[in-house]
PyMOL Python script that loads the backbone (N, CA, C, O; Angstrom):
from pymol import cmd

cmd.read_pdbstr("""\
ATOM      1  N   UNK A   1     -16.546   2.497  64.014  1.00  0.00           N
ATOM      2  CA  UNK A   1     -17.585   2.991  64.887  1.00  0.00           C
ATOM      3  C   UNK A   1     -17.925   4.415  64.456  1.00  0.00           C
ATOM      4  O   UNK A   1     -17.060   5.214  64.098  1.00  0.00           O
ATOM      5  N   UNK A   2     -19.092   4.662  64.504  1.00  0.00           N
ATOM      6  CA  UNK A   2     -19.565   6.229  63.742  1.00  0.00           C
ATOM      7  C   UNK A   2     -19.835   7.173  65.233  1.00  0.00           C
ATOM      8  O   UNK A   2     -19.127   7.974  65.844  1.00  0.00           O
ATOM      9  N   UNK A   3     -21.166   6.653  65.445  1.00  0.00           N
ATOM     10  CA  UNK A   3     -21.281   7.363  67.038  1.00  0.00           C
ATOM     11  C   UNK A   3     -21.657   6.664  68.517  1.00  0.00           C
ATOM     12  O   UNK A   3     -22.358   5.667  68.688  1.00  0.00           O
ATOM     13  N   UNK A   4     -20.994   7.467  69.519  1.00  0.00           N
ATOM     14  CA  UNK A   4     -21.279   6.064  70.745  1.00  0.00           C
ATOM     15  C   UNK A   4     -22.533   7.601  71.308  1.00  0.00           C
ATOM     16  O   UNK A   4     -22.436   8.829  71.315  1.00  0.00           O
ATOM     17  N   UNK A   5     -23.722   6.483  71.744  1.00  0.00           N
ATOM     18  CA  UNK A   5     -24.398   7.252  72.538  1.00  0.00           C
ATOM     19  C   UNK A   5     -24.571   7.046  73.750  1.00  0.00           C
ATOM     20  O   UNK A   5     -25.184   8.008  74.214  1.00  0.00           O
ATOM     21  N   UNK A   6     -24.299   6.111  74.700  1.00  0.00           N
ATOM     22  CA  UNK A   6     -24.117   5.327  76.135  1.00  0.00           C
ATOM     23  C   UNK A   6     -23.103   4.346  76.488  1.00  0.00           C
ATOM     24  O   UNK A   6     -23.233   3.169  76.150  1.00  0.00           O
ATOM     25  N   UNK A   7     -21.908   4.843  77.277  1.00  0.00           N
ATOM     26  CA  UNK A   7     -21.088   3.949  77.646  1.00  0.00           C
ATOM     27  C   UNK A   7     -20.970   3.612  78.991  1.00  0.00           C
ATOM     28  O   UNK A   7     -19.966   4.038  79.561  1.00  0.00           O
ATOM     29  N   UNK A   8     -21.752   2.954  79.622  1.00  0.00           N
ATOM     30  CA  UNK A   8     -21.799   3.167  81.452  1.00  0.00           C
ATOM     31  C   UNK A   8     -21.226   1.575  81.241  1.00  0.00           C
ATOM     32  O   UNK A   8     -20.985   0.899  80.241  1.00  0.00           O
ATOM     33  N   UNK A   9     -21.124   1.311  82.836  1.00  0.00           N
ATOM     34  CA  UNK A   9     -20.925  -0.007  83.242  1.00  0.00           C
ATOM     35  C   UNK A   9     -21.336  -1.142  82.764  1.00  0.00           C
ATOM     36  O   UNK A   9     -20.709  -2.176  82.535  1.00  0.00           O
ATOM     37  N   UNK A  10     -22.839  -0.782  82.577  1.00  0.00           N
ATOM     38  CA  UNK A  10     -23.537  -1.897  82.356  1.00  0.00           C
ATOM     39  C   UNK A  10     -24.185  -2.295  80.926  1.00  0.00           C
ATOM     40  O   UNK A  10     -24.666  -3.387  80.621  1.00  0.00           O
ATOM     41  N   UNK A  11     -24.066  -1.066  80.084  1.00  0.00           N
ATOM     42  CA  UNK A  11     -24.779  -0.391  78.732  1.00  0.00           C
ATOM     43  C   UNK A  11     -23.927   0.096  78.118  1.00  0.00           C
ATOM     44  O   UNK A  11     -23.064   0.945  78.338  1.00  0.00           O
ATOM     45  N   UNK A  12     -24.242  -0.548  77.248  1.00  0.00           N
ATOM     46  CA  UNK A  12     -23.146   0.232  75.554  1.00  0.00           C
ATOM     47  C   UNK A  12     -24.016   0.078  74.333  1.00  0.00           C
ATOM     48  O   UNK A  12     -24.343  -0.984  73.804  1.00  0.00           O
ATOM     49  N   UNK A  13     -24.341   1.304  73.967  1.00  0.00           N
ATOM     50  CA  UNK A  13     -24.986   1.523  72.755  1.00  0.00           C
ATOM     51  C   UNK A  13     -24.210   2.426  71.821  1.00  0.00           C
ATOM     52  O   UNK A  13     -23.633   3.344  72.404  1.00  0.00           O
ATOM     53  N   UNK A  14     -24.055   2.381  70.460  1.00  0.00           N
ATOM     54  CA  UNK A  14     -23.368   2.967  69.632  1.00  0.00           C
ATOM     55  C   UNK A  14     -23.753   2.506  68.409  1.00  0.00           C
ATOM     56  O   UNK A  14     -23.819   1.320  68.085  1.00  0.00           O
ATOM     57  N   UNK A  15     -24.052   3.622  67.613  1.00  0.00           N
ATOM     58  CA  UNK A  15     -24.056   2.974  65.870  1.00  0.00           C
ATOM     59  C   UNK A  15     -22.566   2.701  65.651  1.00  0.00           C
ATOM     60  O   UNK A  15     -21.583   2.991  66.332  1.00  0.00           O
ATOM     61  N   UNK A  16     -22.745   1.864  64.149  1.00  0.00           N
ATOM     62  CA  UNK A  16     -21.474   1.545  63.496  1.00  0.00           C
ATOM     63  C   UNK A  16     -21.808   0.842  62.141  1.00  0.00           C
ATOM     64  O   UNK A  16     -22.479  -0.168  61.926  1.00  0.00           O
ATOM     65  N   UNK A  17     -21.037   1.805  61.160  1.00  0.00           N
ATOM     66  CA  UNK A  17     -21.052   1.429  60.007  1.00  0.00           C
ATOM     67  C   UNK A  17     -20.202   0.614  59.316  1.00  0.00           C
ATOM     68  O   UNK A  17     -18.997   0.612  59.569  1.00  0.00           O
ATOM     69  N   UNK A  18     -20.776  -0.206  58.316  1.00  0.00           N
ATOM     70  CA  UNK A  18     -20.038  -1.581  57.649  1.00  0.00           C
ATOM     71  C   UNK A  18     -20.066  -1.111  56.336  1.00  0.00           C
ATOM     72  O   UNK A  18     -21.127  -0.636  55.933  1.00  0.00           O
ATOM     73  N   UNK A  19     -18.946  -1.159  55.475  1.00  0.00           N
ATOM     74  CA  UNK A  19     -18.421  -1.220  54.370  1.00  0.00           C
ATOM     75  C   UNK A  19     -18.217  -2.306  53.578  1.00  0.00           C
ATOM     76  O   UNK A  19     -18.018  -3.452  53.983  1.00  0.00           O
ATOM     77  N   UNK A  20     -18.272  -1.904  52.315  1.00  0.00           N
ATOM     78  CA  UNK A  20     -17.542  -3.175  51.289  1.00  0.00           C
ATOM     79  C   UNK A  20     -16.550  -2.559  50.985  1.00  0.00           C
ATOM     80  O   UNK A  20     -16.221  -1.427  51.337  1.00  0.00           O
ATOM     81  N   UNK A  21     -15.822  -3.561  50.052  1.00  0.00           N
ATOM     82  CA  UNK A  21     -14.743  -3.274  49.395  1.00  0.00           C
ATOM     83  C   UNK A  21     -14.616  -2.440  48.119  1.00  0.00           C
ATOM     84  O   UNK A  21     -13.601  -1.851  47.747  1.00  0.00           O
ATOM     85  N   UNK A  22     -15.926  -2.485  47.445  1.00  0.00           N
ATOM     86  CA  UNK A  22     -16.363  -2.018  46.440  1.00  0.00           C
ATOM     87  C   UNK A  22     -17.427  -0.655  46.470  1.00  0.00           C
ATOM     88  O   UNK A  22     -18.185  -0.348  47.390  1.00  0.00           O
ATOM     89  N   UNK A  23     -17.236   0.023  45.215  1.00  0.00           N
ATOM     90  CA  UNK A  23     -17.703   1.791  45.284  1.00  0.00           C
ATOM     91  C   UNK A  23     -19.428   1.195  45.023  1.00  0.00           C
ATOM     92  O   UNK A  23     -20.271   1.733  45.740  1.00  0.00           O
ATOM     93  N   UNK A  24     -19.804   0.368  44.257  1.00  0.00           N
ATOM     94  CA  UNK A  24     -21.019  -0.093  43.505  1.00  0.00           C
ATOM     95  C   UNK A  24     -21.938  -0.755  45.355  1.00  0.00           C
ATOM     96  O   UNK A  24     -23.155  -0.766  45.540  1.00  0.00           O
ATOM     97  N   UNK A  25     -21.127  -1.093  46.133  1.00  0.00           N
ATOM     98  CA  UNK A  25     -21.919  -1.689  47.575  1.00  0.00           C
ATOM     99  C   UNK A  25     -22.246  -0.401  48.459  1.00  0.00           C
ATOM    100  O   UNK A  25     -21.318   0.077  49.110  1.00  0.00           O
ATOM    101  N   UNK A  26     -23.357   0.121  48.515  1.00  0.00           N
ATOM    102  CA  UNK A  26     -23.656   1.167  49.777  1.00  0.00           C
ATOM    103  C   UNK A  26     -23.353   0.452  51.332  1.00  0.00           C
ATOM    104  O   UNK A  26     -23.578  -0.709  51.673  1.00  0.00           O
ATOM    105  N   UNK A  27     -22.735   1.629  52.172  1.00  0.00           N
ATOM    106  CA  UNK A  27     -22.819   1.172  53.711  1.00  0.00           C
ATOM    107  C   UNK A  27     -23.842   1.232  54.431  1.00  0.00           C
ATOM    108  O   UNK A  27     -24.735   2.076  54.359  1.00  0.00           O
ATOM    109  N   UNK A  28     -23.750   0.227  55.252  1.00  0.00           N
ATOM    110  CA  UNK A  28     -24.792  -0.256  56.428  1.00  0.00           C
ATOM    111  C   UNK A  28     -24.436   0.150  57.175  1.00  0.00           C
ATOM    112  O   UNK A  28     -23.212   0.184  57.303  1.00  0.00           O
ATOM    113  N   UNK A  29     -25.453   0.828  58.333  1.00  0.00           N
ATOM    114  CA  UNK A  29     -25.752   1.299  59.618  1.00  0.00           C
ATOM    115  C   UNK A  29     -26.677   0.741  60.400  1.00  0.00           C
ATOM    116  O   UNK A  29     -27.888   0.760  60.182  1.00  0.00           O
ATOM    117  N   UNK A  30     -25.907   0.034  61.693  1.00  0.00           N
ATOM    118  CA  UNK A  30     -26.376  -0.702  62.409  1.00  0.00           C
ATOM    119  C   UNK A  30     -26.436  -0.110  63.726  1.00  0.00           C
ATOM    120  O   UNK A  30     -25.925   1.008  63.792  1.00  0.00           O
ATOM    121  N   UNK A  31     -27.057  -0.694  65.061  1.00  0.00           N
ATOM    122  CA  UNK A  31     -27.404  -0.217  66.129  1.00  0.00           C
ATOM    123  C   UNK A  31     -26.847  -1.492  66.944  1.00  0.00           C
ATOM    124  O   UNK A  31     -27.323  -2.624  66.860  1.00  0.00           O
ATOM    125  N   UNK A  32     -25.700  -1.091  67.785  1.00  0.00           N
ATOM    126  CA  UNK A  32     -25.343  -2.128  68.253  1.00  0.00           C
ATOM    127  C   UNK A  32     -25.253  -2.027  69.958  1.00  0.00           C
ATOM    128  O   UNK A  32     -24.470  -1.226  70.470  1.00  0.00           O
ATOM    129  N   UNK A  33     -25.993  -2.779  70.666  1.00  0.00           N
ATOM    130  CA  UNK A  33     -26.292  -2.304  71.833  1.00  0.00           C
ATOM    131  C   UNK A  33     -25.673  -3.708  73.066  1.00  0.00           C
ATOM    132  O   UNK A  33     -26.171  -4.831  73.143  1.00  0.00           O
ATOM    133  N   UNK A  34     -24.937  -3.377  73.584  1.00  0.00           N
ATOM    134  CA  UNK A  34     -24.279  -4.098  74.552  1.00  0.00           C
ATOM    135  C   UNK A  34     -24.948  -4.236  75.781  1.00  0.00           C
ATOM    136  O   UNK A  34     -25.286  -3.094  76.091  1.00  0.00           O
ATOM    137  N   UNK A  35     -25.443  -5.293  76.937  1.00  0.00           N
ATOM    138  CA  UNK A  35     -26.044  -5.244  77.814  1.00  0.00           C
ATOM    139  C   UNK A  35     -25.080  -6.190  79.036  1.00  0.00           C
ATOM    140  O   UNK A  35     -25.103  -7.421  79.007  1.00  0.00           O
ATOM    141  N   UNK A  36     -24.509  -5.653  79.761  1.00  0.00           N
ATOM    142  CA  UNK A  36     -24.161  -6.766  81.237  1.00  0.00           C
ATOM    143  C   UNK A  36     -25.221  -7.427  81.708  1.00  0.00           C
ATOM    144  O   UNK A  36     -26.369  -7.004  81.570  1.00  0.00           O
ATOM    145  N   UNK A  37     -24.958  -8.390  82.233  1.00  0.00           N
ATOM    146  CA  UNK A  37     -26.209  -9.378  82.761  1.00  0.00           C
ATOM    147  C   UNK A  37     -24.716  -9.844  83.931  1.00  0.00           C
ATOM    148  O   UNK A  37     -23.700 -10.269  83.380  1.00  0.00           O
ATOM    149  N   UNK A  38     -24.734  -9.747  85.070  1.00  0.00           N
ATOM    150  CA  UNK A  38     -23.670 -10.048  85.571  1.00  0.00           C
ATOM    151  C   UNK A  38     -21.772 -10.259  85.334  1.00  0.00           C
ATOM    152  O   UNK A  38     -20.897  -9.559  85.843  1.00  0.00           O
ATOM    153  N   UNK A  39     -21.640 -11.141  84.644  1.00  0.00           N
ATOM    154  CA  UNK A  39     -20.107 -11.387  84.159  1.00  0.00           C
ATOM    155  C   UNK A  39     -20.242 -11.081  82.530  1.00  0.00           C
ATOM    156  O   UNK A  39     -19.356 -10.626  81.807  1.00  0.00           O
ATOM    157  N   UNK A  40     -21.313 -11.378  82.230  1.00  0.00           N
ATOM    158  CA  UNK A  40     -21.316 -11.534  80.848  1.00  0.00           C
ATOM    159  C   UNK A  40     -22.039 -10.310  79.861  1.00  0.00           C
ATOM    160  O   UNK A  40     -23.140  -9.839  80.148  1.00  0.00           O
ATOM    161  N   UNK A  41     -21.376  -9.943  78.850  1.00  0.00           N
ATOM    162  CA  UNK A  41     -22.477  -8.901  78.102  1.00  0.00           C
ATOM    163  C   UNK A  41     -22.604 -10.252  76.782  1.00  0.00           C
ATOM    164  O   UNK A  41     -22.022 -11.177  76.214  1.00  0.00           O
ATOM    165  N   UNK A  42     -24.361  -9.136  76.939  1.00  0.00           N
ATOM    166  CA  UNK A  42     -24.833  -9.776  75.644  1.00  0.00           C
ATOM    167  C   UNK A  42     -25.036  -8.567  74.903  1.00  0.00           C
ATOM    168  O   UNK A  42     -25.246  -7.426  75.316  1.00  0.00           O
ATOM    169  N   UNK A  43     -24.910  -9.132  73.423  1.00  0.00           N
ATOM    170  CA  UNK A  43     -24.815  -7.820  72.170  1.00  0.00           C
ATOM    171  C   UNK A  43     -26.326  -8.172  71.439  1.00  0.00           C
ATOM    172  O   UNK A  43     -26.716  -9.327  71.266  1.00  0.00           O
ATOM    173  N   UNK A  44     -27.008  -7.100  71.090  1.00  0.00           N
ATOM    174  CA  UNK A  44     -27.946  -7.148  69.937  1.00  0.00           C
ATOM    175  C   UNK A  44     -27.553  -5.873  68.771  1.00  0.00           C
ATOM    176  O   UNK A  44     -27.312  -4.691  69.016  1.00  0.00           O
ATOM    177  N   UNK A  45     -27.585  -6.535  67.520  1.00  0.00           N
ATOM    178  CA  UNK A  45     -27.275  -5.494  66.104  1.00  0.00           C
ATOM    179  C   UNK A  45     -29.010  -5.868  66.229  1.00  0.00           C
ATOM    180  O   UNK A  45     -29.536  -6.841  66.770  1.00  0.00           O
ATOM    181  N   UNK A  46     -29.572  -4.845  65.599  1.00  0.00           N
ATOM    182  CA  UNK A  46     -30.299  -3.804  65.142  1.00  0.00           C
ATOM    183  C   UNK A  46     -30.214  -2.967  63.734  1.00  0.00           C
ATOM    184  O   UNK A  46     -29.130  -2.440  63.483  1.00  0.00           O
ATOM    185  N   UNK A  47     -31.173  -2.828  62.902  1.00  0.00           N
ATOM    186  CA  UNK A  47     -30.550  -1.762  61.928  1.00  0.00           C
ATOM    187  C   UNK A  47     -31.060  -0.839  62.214  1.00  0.00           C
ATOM    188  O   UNK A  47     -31.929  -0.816  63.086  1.00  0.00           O
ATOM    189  N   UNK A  48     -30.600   0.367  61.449  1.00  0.00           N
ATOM    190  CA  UNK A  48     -31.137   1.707  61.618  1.00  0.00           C
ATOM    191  C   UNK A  48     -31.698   1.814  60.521  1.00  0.00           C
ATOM    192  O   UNK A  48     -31.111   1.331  59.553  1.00  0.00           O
ATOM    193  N   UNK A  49     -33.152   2.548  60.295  1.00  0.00           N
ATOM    194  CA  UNK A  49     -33.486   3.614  59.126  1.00  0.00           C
ATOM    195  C   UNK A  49     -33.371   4.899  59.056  1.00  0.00           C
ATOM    196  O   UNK A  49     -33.702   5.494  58.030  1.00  0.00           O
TER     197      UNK A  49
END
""", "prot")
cmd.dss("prot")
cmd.show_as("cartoon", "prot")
cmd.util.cbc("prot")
cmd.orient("prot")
């Protein structure tokens, strides 16, 4: 996880970066945003530019 910008009850948003194993693969930065809907969260990834 790189940075969290909203962690309430109901909302979770935070970037987070993905790696390879290898020096030749650049990392990805994604936008990953958590939503409660009653019992359940739903997640959407997003990328960032």
């Amino acid at each position: 996880m790189q940075q969290v910008f909203t962690d309430s009850y109901a909302l979770q948003y935070r970037n987070i970066c993905l790696i390879s194993g290898t020096n030749k693969t650049p990392f990805i930065t994604l936008r990953l945003i958590e939503i409660r809907s009653g019992k359940t969260w739903n997640s959407y990834l997003t990328s960032v530019l």
